[in-house]
Structures are given as C-alpha cells and as structure tokens.
C-alpha positions as a LaTeX table, in Angstrom:
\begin{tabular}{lrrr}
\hline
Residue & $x$ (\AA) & $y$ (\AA) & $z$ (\AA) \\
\hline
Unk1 & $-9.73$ & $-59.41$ & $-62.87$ \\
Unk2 & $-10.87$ & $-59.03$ & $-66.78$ \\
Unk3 & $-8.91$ & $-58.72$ & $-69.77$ \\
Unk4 & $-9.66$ & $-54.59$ & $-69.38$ \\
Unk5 & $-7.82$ & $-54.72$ & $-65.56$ \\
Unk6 & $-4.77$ & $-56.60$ & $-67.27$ \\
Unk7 & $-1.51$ & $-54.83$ & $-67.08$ \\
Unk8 & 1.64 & $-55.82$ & $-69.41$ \\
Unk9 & 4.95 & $-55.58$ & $-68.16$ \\
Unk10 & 8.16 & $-54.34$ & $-70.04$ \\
Unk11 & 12.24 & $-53.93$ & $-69.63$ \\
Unk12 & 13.26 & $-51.16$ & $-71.70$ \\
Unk13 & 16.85 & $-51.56$ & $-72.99$ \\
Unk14 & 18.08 & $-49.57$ & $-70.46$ \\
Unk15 & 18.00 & $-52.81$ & $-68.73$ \\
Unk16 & 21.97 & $-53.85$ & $-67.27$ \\
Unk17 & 20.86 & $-57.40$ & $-67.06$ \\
Unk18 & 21.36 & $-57.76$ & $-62.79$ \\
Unk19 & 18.54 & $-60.49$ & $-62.47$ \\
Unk20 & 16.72 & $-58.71$ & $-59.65$ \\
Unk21 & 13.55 & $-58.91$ & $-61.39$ \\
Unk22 & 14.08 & $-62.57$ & $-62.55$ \\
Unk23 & 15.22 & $-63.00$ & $-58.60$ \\
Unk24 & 12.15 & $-61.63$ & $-57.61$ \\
Unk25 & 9.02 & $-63.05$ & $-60.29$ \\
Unk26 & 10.52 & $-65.88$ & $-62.18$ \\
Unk27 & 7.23 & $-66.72$ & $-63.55$ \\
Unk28 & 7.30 & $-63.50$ & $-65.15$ \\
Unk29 & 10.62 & $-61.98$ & $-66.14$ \\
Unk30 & 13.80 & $-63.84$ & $-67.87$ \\
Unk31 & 17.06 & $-63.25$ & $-69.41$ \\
Unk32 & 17.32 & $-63.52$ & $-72.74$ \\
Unk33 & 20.99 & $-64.74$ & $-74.33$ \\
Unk34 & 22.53 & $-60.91$ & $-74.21$ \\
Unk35 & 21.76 & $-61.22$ & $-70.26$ \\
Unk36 & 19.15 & $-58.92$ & $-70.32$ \\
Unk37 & 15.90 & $-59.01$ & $-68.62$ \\
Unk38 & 12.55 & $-59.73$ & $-70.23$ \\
Unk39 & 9.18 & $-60.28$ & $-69.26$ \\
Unk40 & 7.33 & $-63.32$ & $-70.71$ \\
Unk41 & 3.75 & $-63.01$ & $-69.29$ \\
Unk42 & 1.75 & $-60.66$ & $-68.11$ \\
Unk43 & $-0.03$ & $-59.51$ & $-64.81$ \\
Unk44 & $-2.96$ & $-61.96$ & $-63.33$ \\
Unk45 & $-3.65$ & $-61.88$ & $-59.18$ \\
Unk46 & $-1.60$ & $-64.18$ & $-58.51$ \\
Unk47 & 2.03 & $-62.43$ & $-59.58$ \\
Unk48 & 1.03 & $-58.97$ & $-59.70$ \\
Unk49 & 2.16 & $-58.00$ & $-56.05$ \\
Unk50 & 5.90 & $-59.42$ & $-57.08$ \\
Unk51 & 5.84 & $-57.93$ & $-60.58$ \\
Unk52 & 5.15 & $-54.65$ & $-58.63$ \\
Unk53 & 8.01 & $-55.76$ & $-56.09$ \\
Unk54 & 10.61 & $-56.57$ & $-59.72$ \\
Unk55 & 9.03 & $-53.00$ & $-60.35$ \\
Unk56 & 10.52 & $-51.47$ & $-57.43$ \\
Unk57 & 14.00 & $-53.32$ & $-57.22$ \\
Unk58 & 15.24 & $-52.39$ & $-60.50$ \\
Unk59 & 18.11 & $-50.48$ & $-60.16$ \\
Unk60 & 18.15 & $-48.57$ & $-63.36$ \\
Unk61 & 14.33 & $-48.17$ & $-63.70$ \\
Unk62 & 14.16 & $-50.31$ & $-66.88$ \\
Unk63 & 10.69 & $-52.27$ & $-65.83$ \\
Unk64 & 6.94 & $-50.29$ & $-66.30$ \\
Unk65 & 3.80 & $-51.14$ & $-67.78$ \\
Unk66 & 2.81 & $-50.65$ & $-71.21$ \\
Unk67 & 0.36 & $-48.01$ & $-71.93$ \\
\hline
\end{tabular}
C-alpha cells in the first residue's frame, strides 16, 4: 500500500463515547479523558479490515475517513 492508498480515520463529536470502536481496533482508536473516542493512527494492511469493522459498529455513525 503507498502513502497515496492511505486512508485516515476520524470520530466526529457526535461520538457518545460507547468504546465499540476501541473494543474492536485498539491499535487504532482510544478514549480520550471526556470518554470519547479517538483515532490515533491511521490505516496500513494490517488494521484496515477492523477499522472498517469500528466503522460499521458505531452506533451513532461518528467514525469515517477524512477526505
């Protein structure tokens, strides 16, 4: 994958802080001190099928990729 195939994930502040996506891709998404989810790196092949799976498990659709 090159730089040009990477894909950046983001919670929006719609975010209710349930941990699904922290559940699902640790290595990617967090909680910061208000309880709400954040993601702290960025799609390579090895965590792109969960951050797709975070993705699809958020409740409140707060997770997408940056333009």
């Amino acid at each position: 994958m090159s730089n040009d195939d990477v894909k950046t994930p983001y919670v929006n502040e719609t975010c209710i802080g349930c941990s699904a996506c922290v559940a699902i891709c640790s290595d990617v998404f967090d909680l910061n001190d208000d309880g709400k989810a954040f993601a702290i790196d960025w799609m390579n092949s090895s965590n792109a099928n969960w951050i797709d799976d975070a993705i699809a498990a958020c409740p409140v659709n707060a997770i997408h990729y940056k333009d």
